[in-house]
C-alpha positions as CSV (number, residue, x, y, z in Angstrom):
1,X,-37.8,-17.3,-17.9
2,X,-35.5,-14.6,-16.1
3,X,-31.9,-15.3,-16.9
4,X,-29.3,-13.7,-15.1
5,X,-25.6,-13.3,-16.6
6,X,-22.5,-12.9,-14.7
7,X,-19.4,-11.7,-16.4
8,X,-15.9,-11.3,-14.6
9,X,-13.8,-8.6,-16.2
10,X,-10.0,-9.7,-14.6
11,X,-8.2,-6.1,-15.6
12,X,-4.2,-6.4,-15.3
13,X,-3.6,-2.8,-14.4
14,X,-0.9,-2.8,-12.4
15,X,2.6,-4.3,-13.2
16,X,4.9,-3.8,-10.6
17,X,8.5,-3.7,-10.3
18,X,10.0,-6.5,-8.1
19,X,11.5,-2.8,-5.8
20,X,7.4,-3.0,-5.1
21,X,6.7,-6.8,-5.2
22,X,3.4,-8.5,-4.8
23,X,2.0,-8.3,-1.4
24,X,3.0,-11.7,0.1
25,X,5.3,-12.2,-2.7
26,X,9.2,-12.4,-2.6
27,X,10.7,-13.4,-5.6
28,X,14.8,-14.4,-5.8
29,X,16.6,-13.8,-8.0
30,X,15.0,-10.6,-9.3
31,X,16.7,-10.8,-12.7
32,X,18.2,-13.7,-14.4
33,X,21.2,-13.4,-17.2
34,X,22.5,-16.5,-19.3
35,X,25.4,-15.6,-20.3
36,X,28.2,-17.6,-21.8
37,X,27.5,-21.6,-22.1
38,X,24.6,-21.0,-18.9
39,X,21.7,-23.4,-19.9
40,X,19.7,-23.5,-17.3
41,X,18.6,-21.1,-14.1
42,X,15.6,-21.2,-11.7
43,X,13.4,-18.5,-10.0
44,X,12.6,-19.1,-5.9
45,X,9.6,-18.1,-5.1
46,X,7.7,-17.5,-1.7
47,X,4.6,-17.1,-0.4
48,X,4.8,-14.6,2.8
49,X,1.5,-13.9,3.3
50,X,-1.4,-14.7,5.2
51,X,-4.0,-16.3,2.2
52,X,-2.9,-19.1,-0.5
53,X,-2.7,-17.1,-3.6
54,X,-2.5,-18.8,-6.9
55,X,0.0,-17.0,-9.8
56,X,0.1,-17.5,-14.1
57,X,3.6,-17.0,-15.4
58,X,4.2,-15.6,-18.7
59,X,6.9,-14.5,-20.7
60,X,6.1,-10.6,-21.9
61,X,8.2,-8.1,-23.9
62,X,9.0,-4.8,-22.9
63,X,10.2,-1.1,-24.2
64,X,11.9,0.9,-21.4
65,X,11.1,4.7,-22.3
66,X,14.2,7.2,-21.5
67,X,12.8,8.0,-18.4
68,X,12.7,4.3,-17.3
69,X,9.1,3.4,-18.2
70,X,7.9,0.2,-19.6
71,X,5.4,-0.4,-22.1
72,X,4.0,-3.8,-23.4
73,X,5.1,-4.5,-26.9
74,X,4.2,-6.8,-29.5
75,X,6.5,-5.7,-32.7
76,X,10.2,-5.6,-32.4
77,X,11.6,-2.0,-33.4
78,X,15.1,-2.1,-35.1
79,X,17.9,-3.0,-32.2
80,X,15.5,-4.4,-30.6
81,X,16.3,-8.6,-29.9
82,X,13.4,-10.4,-27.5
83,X,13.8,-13.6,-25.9
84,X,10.4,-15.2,-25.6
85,X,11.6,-17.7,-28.2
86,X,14.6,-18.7,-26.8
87,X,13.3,-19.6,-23.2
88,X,11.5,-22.8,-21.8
89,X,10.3,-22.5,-18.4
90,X,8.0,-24.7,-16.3
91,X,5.7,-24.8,-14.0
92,X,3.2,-22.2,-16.1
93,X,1.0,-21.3,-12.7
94,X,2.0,-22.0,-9.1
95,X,-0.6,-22.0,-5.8
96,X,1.2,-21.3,-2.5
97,X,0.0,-21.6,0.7
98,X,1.3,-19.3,3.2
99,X,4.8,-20.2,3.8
100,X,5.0,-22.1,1.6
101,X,7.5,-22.0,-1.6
102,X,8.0,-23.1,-5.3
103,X,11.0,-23.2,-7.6
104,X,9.9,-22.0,-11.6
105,X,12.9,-23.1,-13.8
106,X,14.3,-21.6,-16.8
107,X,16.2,-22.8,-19.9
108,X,17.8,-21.5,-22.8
109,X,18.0,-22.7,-26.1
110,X,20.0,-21.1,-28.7
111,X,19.9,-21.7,-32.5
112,X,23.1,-22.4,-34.2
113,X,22.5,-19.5,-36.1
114,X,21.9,-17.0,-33.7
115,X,23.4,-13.4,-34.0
116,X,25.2,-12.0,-31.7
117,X,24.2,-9.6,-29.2
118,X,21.5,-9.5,-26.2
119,X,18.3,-11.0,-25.9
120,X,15.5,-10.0,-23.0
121,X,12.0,-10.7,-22.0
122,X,10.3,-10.4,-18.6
123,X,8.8,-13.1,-16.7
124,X,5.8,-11.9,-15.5
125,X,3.8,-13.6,-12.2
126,X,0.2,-12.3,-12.5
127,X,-1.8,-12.8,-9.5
128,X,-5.2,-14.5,-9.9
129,X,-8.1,-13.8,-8.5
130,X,-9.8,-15.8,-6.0
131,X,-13.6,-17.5,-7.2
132,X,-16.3,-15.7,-5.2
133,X,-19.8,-15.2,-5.0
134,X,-22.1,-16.8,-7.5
135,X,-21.1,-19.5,-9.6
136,X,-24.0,-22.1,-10.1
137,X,-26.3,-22.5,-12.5
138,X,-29.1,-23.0,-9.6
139,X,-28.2,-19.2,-7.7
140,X,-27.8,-17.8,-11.4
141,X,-30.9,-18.4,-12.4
142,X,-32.9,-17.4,-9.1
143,X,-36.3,-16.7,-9.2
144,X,-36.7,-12.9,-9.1
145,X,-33.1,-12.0,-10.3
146,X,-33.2,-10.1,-13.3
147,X,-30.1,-8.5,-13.5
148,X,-26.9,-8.7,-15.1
149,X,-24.2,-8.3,-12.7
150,X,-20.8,-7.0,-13.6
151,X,-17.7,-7.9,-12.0
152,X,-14.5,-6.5,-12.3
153,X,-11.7,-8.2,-10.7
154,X,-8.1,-6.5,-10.8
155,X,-5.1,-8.2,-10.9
156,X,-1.9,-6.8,-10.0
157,X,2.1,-8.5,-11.9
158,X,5.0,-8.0,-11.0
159,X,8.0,-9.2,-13.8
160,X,11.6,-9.9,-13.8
161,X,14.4,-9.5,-16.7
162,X,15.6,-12.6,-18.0
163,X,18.2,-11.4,-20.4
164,X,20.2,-13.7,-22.5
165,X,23.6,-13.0,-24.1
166,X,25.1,-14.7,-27.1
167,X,29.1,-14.3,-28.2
168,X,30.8,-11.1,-26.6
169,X,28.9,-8.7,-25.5
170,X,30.1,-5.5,-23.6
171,X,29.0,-2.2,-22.6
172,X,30.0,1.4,-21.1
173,X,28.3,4.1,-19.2
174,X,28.9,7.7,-18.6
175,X,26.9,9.6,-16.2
176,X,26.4,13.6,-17.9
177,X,24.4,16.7,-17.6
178,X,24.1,16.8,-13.9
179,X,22.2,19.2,-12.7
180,X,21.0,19.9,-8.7
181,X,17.2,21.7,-8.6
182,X,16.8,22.9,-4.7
183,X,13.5,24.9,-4.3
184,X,12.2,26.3,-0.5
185,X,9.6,24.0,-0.5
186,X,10.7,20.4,-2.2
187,X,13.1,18.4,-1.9
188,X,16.5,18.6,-4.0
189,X,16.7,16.7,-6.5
190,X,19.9,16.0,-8.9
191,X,19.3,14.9,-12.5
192,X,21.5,13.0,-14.7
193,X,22.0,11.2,-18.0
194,X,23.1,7.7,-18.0
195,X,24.3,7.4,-21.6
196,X,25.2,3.8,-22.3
197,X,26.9,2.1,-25.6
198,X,28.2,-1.3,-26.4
199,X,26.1,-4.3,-26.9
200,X,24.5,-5.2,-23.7
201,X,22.7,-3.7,-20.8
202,X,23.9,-2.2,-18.0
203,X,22.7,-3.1,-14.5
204,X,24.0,-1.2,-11.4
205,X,23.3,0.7,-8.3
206,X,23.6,4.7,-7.9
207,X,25.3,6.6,-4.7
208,X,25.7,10.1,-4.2
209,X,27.7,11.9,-2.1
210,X,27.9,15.5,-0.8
211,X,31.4,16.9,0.5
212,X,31.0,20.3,1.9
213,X,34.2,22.7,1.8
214,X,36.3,21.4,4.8
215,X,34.3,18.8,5.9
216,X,33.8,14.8,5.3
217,X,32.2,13.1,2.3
218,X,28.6,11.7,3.2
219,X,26.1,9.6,1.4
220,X,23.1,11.7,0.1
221,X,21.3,9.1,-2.3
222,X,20.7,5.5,-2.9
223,X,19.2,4.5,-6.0
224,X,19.6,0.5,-6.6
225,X,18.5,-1.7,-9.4
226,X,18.9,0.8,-12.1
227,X,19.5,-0.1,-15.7
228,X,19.6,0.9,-19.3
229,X,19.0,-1.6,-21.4
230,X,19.5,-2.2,-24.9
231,X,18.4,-1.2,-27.4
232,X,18.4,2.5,-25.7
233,X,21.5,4.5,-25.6
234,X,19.8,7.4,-23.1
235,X,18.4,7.0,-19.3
236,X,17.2,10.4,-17.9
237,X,17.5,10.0,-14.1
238,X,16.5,12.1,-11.3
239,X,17.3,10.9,-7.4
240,X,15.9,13.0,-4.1
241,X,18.5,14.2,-1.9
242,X,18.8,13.8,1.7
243,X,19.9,16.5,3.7
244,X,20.6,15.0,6.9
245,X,20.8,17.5,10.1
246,X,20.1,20.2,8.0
247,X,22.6,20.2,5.3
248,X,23.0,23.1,2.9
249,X,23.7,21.6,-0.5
250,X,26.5,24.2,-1.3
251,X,30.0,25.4,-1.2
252,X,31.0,22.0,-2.2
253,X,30.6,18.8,-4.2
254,X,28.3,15.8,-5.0
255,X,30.2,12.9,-6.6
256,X,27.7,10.0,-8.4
257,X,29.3,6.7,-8.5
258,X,27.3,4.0,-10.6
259,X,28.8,0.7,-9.9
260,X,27.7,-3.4,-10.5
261,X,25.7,-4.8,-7.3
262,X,28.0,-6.7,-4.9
263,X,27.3,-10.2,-6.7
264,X,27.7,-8.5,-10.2
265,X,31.5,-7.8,-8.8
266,X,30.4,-4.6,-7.4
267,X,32.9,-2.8,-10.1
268,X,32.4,0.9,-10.8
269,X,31.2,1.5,-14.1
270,X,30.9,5.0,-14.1
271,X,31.5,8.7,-11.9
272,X,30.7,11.8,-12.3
273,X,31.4,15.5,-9.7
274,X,29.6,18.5,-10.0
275,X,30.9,21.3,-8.1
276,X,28.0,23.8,-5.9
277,X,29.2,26.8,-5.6
C-alpha cells in the first residue's frame, strides 16, 4: 500500500514591530501600561484587508539588546521582572473578516506581596495560516502517490508592550555621546546614547533639529516610539538626517529633544546640542 505523508512546518520567523504591523492589521493601542489602581484595559483590533485572516494571541517575554533588538527569552536575568503571570486576557484567537473588528481585553492581578517596581511582557498576534491543498485521507492516499510532501508555511507576529507598574516607579534619561557621521555617498547619520535610570521605562519620541549660523531652526529627524526599557540602563541610537534643499550640515547646531508622545503629556524628558563646526 503506497502511503503518502503530509507535514506542515508553520515557521514564526518574522516578529514585527507594530511601526511595521501585519498586512491588514491595525492594532490600537500599541502599548498598554497599568499603572497605579488600573485593573483592566482592552486592545482594538481591525481587520483592513481584503481576506478573513484568523490570529493566536499569546503573551511572550522579551530582552531588548542595547541597540534596540529583541530576543525571545525564557529565564529571567537579574533586574529583569516579566508579567506573563500577572495578566488575564481573553479572547486567545480572533477570525476577522475584512472590516471587520474585535476587542481582546486585558486584566491585571497583583499579589499582595508583590515588589515594587515594573513588570512587562508582549502580547503577541501571530497570524495563522490558511488550510490548503490536501487534507483527506481519500487524496492522501491516492493511487500512484508515493511521495512525502513537505510544507512549510511562514507565519509573520507582530507584539505590543503591556507593561505593569506596582508602587512608585520613576525614571530619567539623558541623551550623550552624540556624534554626526556625513560621508559623500550616504546619508548622515547622528548617533546617540539614551542612558536611562530609575525604575521604570521610558517611552518617547526623538526630534532633531539643524540651525545653521544665521538662519532658522528646522526639523531634520523624526524618530517615534522609542524606548529603553528596564532592566537596561544603555540604548545606542542612530537616526538618518534629512537634508532638505540641499542642506550642509555645518557651521551650526543640531539640538535632540526626546520628549513623552502627546497622550503621554508630551513632556520633554531629555535634550541634548552638538555644535558643527
Amino acid at each position: 500500500m503506497r502511503t503518502t505523508y503530509q507535514f506542515t512546518l508553520c515557521i514564526l520567523f518574522l516578529l514585527l514591530p507594530v511601526s511595521q504591523a501585519l498586512a491588514g492589521l491595525t492594532l490600537y493601542p500599541t502599548r498598554v501600561v497599568f499603572d497605579g489602581n488600573q485593573r483592566a484595559a482592552q486592545v482594538e483590533l481591525l481587520n483592513n484587508g481584503t481576506e478573513t485572516a484568523t490570529y493566536r494571541i499569546s503573551l511572550v517575554n522579551r530582552r531588548m539588546s542595547e541597540t534596540g533588538a529583541f530576543s525571545d527569552i525564557d529565564e529571567p536575568l537579574p533586574g529583569e521582572q516579566f508579567a506573563d503571570n500577572l495578566l488575564r486576557y481573553s479572547p486567545r484567537q480572533v477570525t476577522l473578516a475584512p472590516g471587520k473588528g474585535q476587542t481582546v481585553r486585558i486584566m491585571v492581578r497583583k499579589p499582595a506581596n508583590l515588589t515594587t517596581g515594573e513588570y512587562r511582557s508582549h502580547l503577541l498576534f501571530a497570524k495563522q495560516p490558511k488550510a490548503r491543498g490536501r487534507s483527506s485521507i481519500e487524496t492522501r492516499n491516492a493511487p500512484g502517490d508515493d511521495a512525502i510532501e513537505i510544507k512549510l508555511t511562514a507565519l509573520v507576529g507582530v507584539s505590543i508592550p503591556v507593561i505593569v507598574r506596582q508602587g512608585n516607579t520613576d525614571a530619567t534619561v539623558a541623551l550623550t555621546h552624540l556624534d554626526l557621521a556625513q560621508a559623500a555617498d550616504k546619508e548622515p547619520t547622528l548617533a546617540l546614547h539614551m542612558e536611562r535610570s530609575g525604575s521604570q521605562s521610558v517611552y518617547g519620541d526623538l526630534t532633531v533639529f539643524f540651525t545653521p549660523h544665521g538662519g532658522s531652526e528646522q526639523v531634520v529627524a523624526r524618530a517615534n516610539g522609542v524606548a529603553v526599557y528596564t532592566p537596561n540602563s544603555l540604548r545606542r541610537a542612530s537616526i538618518k538626517l534629512d537634508q532638505p534643499n540641499g542642506l550642509q550640515l555645518s557651521n551650526g547646531i543640531l539640538r535632540v529633544i526626546y520628549r513623552e508622545q502627546a497622550e503621554g503629556g508630551g513632556a520633554v524628558l531629555a535634550e541634548a546640542v552638538l555644535r558643527l563646526p
